[in-house]
PQR file of N, CA, C, O and H, with PARSE charges and radii, in Angstrom:
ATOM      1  N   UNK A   1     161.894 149.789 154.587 -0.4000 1.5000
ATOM      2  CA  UNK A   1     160.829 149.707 155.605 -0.0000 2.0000
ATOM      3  C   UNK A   1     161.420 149.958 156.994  0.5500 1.7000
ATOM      4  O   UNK A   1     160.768 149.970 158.038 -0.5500 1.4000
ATOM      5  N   UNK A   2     163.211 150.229 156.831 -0.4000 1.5000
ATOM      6  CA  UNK A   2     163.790 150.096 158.369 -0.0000 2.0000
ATOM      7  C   UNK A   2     163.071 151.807 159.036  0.5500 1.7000
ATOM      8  O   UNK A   2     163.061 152.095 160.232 -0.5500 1.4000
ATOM      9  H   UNK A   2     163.740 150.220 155.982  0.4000 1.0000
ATOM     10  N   UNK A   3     162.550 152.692 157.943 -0.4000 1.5000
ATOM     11  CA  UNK A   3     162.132 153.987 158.670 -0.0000 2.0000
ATOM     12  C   UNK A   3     161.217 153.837 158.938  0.5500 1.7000
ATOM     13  O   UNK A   3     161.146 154.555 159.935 -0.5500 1.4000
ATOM     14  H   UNK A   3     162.558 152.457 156.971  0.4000 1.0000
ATOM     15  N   UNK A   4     160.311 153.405 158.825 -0.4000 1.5000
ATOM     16  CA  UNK A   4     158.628 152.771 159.381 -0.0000 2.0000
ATOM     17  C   UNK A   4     159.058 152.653 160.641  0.5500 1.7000
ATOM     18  O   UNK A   4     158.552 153.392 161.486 -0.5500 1.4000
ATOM     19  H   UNK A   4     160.369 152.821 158.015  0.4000 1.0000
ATOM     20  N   UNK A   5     159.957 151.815 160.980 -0.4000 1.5000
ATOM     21  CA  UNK A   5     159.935 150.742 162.545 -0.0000 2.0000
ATOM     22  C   UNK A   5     160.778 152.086 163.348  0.5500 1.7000
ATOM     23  O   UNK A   5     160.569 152.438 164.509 -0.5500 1.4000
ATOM     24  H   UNK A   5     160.368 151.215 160.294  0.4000 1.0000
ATOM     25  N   UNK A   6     161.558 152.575 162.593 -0.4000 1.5000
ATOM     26  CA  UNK A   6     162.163 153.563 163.194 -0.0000 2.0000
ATOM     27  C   UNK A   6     161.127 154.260 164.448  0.5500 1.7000
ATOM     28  O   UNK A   6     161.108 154.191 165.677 -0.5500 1.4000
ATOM     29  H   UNK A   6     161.728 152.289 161.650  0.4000 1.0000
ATOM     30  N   UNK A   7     160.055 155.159 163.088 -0.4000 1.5000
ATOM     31  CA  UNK A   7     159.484 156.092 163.665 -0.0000 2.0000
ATOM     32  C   UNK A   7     158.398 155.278 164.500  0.5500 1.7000
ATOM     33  O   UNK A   7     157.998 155.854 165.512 -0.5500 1.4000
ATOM     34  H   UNK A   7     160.071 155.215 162.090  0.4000 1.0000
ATOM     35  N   UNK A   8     157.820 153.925 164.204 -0.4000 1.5000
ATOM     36  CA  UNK A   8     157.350 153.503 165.226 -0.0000 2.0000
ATOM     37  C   UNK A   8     158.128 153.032 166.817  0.5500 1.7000
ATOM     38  O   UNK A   8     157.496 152.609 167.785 -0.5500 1.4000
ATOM     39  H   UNK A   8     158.145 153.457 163.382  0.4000 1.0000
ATOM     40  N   UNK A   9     158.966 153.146 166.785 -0.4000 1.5000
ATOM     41  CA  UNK A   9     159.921 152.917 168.016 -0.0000 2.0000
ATOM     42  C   UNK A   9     159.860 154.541 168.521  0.5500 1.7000
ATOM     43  O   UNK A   9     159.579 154.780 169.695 -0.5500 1.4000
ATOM     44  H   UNK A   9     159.479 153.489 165.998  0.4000 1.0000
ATOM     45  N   UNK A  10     160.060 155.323 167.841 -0.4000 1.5000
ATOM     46  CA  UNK A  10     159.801 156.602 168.437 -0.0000 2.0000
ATOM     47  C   UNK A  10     158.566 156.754 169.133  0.5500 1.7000
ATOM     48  O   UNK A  10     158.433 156.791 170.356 -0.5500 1.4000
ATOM     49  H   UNK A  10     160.288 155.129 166.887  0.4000 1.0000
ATOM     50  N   UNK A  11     157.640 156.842 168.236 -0.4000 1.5000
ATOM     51  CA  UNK A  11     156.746 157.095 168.969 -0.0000 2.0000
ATOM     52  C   UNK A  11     155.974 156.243 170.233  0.5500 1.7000
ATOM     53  O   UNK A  11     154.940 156.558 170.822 -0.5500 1.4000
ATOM     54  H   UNK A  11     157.748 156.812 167.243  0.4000 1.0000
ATOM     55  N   UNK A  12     156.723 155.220 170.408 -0.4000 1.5000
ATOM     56  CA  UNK A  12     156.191 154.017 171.353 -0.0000 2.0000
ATOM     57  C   UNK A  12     157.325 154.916 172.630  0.5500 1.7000
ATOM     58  O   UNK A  12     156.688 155.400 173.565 -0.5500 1.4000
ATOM     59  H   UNK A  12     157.563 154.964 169.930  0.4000 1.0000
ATOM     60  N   UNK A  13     158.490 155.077 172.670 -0.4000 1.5000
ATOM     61  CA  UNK A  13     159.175 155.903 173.685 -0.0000 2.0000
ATOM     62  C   UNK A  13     158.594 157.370 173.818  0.5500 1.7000
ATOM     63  O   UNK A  13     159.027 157.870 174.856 -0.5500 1.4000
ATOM     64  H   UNK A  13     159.008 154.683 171.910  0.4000 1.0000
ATOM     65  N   UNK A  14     157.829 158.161 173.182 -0.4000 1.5000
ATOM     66  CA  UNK A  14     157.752 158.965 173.608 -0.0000 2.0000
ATOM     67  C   UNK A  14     156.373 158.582 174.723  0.5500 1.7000
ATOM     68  O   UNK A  14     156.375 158.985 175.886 -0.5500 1.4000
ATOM     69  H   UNK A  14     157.477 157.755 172.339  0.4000 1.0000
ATOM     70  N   UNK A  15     155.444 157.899 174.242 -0.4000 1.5000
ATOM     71  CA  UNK A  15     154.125 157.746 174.732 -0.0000 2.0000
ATOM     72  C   UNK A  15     154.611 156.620 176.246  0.5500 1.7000
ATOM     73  O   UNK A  15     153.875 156.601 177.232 -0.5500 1.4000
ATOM     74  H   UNK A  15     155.442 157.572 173.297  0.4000 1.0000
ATOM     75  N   UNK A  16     155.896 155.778 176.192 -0.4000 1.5000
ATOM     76  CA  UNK A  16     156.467 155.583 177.141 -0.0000 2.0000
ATOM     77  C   UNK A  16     156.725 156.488 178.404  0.5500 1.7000
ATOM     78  O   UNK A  16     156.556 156.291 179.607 -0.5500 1.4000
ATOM     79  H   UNK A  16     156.495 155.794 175.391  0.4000 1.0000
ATOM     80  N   UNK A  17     157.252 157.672 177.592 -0.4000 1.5000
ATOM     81  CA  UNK A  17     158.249 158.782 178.458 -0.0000 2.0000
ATOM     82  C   UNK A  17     157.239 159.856 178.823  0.5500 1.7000
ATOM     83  O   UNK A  17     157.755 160.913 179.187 -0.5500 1.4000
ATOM     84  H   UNK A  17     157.390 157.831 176.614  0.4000 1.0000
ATOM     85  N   UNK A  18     156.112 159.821 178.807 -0.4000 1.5000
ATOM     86  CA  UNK A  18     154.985 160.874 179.162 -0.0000 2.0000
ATOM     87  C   UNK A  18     154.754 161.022 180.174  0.5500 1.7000
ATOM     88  O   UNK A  18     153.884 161.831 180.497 -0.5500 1.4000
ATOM     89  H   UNK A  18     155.693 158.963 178.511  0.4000 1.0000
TER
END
């Protein structure tokens, strides 16, 4: 499940970094 949180950490920095 550690790639779930992964890609949710991604996508929380990108929508950060906009």
């Amino acid at each position: 499940m550690e790639e779930i949180i992964y890609d949710s950490t991604s996508l929380l920095v990108v929508l950060l970094r906009r």
